[in-house]
C-alpha positions in Angstrom: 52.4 25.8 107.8 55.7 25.0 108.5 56.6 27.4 110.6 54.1 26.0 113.0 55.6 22.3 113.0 57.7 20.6 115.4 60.2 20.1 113.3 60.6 23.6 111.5 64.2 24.6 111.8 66.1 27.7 112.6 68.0 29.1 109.4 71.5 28.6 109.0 71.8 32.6 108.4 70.1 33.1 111.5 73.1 31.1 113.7 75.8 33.1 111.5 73.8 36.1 112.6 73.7 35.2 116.2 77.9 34.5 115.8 78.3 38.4 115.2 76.3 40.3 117.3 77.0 37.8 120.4 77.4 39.9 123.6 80.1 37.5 125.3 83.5 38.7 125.4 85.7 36.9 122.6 88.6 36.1 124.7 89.6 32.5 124.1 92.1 31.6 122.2 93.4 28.0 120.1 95.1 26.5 123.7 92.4 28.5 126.0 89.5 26.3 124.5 91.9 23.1 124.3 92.8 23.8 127.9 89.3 23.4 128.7 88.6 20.6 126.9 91.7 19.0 129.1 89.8 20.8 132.3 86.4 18.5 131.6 87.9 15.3 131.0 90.2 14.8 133.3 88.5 14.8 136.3 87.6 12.0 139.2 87.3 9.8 136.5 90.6 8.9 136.2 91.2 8.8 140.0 88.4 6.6 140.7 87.1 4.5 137.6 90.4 3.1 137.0 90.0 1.1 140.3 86.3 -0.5 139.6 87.2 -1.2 135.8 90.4 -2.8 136.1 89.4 -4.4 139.4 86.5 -6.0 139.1 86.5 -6.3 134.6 89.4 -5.8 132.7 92.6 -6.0 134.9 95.8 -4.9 132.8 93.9 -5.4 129.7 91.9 -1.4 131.2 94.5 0.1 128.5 92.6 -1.6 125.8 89.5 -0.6 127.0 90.6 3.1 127.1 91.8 2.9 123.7 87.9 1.6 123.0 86.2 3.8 124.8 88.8 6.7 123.2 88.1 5.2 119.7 84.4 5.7 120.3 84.6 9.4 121.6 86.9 9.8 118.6 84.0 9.2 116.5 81.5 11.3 118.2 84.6 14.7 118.2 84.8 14.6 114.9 81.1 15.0 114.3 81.4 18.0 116.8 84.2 19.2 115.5 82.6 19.5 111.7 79.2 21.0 113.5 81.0 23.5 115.4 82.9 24.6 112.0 79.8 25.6 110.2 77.8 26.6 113.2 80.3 28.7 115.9 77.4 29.6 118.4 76.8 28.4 122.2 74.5 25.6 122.6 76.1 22.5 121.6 74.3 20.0 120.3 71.3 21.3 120.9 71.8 24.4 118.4 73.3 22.1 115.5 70.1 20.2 116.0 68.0 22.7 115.6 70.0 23.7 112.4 69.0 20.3 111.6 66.5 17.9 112.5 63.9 20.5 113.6 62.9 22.4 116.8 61.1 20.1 118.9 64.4 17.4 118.2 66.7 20.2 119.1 64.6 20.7 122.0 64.8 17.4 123.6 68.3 17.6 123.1 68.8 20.9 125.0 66.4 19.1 127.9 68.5 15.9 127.9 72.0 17.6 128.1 70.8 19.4 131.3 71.8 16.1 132.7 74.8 15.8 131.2 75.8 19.3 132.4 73.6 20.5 135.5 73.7 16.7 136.4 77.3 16.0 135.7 78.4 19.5 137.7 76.0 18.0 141.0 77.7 14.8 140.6 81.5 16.2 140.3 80.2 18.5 143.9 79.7 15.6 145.6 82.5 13.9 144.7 84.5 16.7 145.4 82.9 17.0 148.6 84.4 13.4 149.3 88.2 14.1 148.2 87.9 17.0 150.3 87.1 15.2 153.5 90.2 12.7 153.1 92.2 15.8 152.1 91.1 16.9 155.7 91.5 13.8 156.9 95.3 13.6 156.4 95.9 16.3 157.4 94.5 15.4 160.7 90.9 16.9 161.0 87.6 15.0 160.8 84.6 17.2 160.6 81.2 15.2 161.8 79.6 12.8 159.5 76.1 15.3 159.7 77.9 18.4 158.0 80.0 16.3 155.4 77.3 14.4 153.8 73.5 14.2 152.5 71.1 12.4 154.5 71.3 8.7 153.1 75.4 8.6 153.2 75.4 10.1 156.8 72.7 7.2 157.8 75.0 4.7 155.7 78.0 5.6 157.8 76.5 6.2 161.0 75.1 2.4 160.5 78.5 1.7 160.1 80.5 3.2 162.7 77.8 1.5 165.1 76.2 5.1 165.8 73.3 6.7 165.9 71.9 8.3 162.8 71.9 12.1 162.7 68.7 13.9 162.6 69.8 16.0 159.8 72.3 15.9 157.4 73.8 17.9 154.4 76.9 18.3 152.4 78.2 21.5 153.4 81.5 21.1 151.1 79.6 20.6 147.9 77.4 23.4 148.9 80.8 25.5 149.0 82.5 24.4 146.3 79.6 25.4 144.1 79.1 28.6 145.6 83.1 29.5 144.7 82.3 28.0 141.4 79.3 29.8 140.6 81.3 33.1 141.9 84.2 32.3 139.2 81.6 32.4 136.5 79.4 35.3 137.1 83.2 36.9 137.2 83.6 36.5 133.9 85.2 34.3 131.2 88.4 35.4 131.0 88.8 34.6 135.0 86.7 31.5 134.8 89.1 30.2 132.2 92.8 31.8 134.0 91.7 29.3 136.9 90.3 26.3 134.9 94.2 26.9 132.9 95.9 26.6 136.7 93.9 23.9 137.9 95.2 22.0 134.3 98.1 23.0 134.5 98.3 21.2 138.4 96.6 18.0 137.5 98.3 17.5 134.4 101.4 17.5 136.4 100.3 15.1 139.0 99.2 13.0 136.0 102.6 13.2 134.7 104.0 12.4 138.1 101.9 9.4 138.1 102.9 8.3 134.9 106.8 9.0 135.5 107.2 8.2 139.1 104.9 5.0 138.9 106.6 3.8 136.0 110.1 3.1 138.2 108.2 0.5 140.4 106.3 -1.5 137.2 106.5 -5.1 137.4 106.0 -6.7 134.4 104.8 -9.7 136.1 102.1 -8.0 137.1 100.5 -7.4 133.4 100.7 -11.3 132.7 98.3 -12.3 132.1 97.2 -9.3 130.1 93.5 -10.4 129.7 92.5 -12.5 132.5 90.4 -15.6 131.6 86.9 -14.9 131.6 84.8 -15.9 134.7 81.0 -16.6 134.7 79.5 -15.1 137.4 75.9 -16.6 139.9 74.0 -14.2 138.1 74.6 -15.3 134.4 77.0 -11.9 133.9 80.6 -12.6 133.7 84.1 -10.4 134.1 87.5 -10.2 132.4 87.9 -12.0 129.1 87.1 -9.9 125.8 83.8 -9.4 127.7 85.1 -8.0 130.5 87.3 -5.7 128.5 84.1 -4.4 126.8 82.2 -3.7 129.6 85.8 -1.4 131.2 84.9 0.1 128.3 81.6 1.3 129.2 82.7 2.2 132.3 85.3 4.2 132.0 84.0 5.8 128.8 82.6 8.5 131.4 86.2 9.4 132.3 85.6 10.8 128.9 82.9 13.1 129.5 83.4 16.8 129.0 85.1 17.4 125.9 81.6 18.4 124.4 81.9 21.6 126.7 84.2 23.2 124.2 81.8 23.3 121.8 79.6 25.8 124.1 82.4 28.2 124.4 82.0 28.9 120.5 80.5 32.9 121.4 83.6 33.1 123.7 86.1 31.9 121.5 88.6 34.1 119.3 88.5 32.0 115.8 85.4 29.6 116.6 85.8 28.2 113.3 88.9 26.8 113.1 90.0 26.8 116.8 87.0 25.0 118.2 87.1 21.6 116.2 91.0 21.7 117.1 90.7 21.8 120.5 87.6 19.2 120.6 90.5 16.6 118.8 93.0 17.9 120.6 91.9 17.9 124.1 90.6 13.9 123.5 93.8 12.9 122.2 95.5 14.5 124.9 93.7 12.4 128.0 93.5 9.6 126.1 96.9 9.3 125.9 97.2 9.9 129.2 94.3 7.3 130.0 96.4 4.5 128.5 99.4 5.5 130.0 97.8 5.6 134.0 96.0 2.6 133.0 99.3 0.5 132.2 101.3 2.2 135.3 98.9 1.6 137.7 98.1 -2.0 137.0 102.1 -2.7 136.6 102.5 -1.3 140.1 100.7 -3.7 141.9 98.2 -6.8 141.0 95.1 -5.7 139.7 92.8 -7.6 142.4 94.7 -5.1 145.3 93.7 -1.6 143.8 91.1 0.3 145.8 87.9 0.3 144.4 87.4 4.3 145.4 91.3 5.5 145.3 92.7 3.3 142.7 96.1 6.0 142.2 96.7 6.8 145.9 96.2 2.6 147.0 98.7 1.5 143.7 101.4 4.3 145.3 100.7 2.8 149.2 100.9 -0.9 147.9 104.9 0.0 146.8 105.6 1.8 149.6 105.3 5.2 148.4 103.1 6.5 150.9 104.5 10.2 150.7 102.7 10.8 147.0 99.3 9.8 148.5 99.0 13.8 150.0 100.0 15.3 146.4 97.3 12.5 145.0 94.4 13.8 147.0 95.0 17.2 146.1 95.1 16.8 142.4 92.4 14.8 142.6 90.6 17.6 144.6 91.9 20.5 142.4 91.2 18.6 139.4 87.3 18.2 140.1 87.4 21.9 140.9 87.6 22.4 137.2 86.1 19.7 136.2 82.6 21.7 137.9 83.7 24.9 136.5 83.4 24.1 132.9 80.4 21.7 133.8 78.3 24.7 134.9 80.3 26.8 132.3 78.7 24.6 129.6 75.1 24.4 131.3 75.2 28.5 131.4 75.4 28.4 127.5 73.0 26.0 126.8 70.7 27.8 128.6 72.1 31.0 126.6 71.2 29.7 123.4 67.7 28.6 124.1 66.9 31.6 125.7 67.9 33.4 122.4 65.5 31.4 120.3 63.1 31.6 122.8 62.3 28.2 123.7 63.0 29.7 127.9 62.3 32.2 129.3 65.0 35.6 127.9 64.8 37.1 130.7 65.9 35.2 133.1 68.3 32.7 131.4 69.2 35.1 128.6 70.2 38.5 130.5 73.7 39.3 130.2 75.6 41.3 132.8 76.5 44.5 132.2 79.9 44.7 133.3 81.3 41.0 133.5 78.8 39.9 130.0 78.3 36.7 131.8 74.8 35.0 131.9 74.6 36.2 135.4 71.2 35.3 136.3 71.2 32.0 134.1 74.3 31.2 136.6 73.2 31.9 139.5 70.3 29.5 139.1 72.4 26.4 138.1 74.5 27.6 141.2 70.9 27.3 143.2 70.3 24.0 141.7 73.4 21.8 141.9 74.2 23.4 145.3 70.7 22.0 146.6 70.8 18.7 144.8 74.2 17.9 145.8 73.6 18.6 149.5 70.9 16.2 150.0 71.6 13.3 147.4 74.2 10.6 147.1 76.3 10.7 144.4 75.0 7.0 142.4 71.9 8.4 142.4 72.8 11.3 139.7 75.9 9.8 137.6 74.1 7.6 135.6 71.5 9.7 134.7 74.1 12.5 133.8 75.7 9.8 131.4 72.0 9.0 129.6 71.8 12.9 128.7 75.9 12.6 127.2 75.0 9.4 125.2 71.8 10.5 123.5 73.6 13.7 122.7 76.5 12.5 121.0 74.7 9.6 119.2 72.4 12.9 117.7 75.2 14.6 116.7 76.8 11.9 115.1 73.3 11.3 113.2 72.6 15.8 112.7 76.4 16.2 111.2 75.6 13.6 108.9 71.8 15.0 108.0 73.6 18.3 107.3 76.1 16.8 104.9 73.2 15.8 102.4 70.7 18.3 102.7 72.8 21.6 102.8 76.1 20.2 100.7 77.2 23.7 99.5 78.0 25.2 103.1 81.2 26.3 103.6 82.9 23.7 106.2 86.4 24.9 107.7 86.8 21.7 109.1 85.2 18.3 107.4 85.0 15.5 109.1 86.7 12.4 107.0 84.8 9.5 106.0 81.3 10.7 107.4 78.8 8.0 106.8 81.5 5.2 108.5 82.4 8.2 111.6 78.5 9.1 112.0 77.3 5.0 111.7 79.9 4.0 113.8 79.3 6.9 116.5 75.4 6.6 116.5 75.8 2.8 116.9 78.6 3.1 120.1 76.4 5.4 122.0 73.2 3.5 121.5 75.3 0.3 122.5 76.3 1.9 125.5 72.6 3.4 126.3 71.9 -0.3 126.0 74.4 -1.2 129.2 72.8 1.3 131.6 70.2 -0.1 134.5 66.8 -0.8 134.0 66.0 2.0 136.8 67.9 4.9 135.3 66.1 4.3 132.1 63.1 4.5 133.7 63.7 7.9 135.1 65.5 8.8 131.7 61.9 8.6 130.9 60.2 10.4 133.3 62.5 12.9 132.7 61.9 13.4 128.7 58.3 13.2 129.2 58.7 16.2 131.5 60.9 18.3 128.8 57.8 17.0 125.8 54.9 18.5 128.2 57.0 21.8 128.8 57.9 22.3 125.2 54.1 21.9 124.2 53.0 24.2 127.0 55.4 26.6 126.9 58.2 26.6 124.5 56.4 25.8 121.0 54.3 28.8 121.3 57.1 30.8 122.7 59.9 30.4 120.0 61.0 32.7 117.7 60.1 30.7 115.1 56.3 31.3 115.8 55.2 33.3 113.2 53.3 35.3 116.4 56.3 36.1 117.7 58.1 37.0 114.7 57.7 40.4 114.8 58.6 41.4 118.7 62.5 39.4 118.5 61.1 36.4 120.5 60.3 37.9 123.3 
């Protein structure tokens, strides 16, 4: 029977169904969503990748490898943007696979993007965790390295400083910041998004401030030459050049991460239909532009070889003696991952939602709706459990990577699901289309795989450790416990 295969799929009626009698509060409006979007992306990334990328690969040449790694997103928005036209539910692109390819597909998805969201939202914590403590540090307080950091950091430093390491060690900021995060959100939308829009409105400022203000103290001499001539490194890999360009491009193609989570906010939004895909193009274009922009400013202030690896903005202000805009940096920077976490968990929250519905995890715990705020209250209070414990006790390289493996397999699916869609259900009605699909959807699929392709040999190995987990707990669990089990048919999933 079909309805017992893998691959059976949940009917397109049944997601326009799900659209009307959604619980969530509609509240989010054209720029709301956009302003999200915007709240996701720009994030550490800019503030910290610039450095490494342009240091160490690209030099001035980083604004071509933004426009790259921009061009690439591009492709993989546009897919979304079609997707969340004809399908305006929560889930991402785990419910337009499931429209789609099939359940157990759609699954695998929904297991993978937990590391782009509940992985991405430990990783922001931590990072957060270290603006915070230079944030403190200028202002002249230094907390001890036991209380500011997990385990292997606080040994790392300790080693350092020529001290003993602590006995025990966690990360009480990250543990905070998550806990005010997690408060936001059980809250309620409407509050979670009012404080993701003022947190925008702040770094987008700063941004702007950067841009502006740097843009006095470019030296053009500095951008010559734009490409620096390729090197071959000991090791047989090699930096700057074209090559070197390419690789920025992998790099700082995280930067990009986040605009996705509009697409989740599709039972929360006003006008799903036509204000979701607009604010998926419109928040990319947005930081992209901006991306370029920082990227050129930055490596016009000073020579590429002096920015900081880890505070790339903050050292190109100090190397031109601007050392008063370093305090307003830090704070953006700080702010700016603030929201960066909200929407991260926000996203993760309505994943969860829309598997719960179908029944693939357990309704009553990640599917129960508070009665008052109608937030996923419980669903949020154990991401809040999870990122807060993860981030106190692991270092930050240890969960990046593997939150960018969950955010490349899902857009390369989406790319391939929106195209799937075109051909087998032609006649659905599609507010927004996505131009020239087979060359978007080829040209997505084939950028994500490329960059899967760059990641290390260790991450993929626990990229795989980690899908064989989901597989065993879909065929234990969630294939019998689907809605779409004819024995369950008849009791709503439950």
């Amino acid at each position: 029977m079909a309805s017992q295969s893998i691959w059976r799929k949940k009917p397109i009626s049944a997601y326009l169904a799900d659209s009307k009698k959604s619980d969530l509060k509609r509240v989010l409006t054209r720029w709301g969503l956009t302003s999200l979007g915007i709240g996701a992306i720009i994030g550490g990334g800019i503030f910290t990748l610039t450095g490494i990328a342009a240091h160490d690969f690209a030099g001035p040449a980083l604004a071509i490898s933004f426009v790259i790694a921009g061009v690439g997103c591009l492709f993989a928005s546009l897919c979304y943007a079609e997707f969340a036209s004809v399908l305006p539910v929560e889930g991402s692109a785990y419910a337009y696979a499931y429209g789609t390819v099939g359940e157990f597909f759609a699954w695998f998805i929904g297991w993978n993007l937990i590391l782009e969201y509940m992985m991405g939202a430990t990783t922001v914590a931590v990072a957060w965790s270290g603006y915070f403590e230079k944030l403190l540090h200028l202002i002249g307080i230094d907390l001890p390295i036991w209380i500011m950091n997990d385990p292997i950091t606080a040994a790392a430093k300790s080693e350092a400083l020529n001290l003993p390491a602590p006995g025990f060690a966690f990360n009480l900021p990250a543990i905070l910041i998550t806990i005010l995060v997690t408060s936001i959100l059980i809250k309620g939308i409407k509050e979670a998004a009012n404080t993701n829009n003022i947190i925008v409105i702040l770094k987008v400022a700063v941004v702007l401030f950067v841009i502006i203000v740097g843009a006095f103290y470019v030296n053009v001499e500095n951008w010559k030459p734009f490409i620096p001539e390729k090197i071959v490194l000991p090791d047989g890999t090699s930096s700057f050049g074209w090559d070197g360009v390419v690789t920025a491009a992998t790099i700082v193609f995280f930067a990009y991460i986040g605009f996705d989570a509009v697409s989740t906010q599709a039972g929360e939004a006003i006008n799903p239909k036509k204000d979701v895909p607009f604010a998926i193009i419109a928040s990319l274009v947005i930081c992209t532009i901006l991306y370029i922009l920082v990227s050129l400013v930055l490596t016009g202030m000073v020579p590429y070889q002096q920015l900081d690896l880890k505070a790339p903005v903050a050292s190109a202000f100090e190397g031109v003696g601007v050392t008063w805009a370093v305090l307003l940096i830090v704070v953006a920077a700080t702010a700016g991952l603030t929201s960066v976490m909200l929407v991260m968990m926000l996203g993760q929250t309505r994943i969860f939602l829309g598997m719960a519905k179908d029944g693939l995890i357990p309704k009553s715990l990640f599917g129960a709706i508070h009665p008052i705020y109608k937030t996923p209250y419980k669903s949020t209070v154990v991401v809040g459990i999870v990122v807060a414990t993860v981030a106190a006790f692991t270092p930050i390289n240890k969960v990046s990577e593997m939150c960018s493996m969950g955010t490349l397999l899902a857009f390369a699916m989406v790319c391939g699901a929106v195209w799937l869609l075109r051909v087998k259900e032609p006649n659905l009605e599609r507010p927004y289309r996505t131009p020239m699909l087979p060359v978007v959807a080829t040209l997505g699929m084939g950028f994500n795989i490329f960059l899967m392709s760059k990641v290390r040999h260790e991450t993929w190995i626990a990229f795989l450790i980690w899908g064989t987990l989901g597989i065993i707990v879909y065929f234990v669990y969630s294939k019998n416990a689907s809605n779409l089990n004819p024995d369950n048919q008849n009791s709503n999933g439950k």
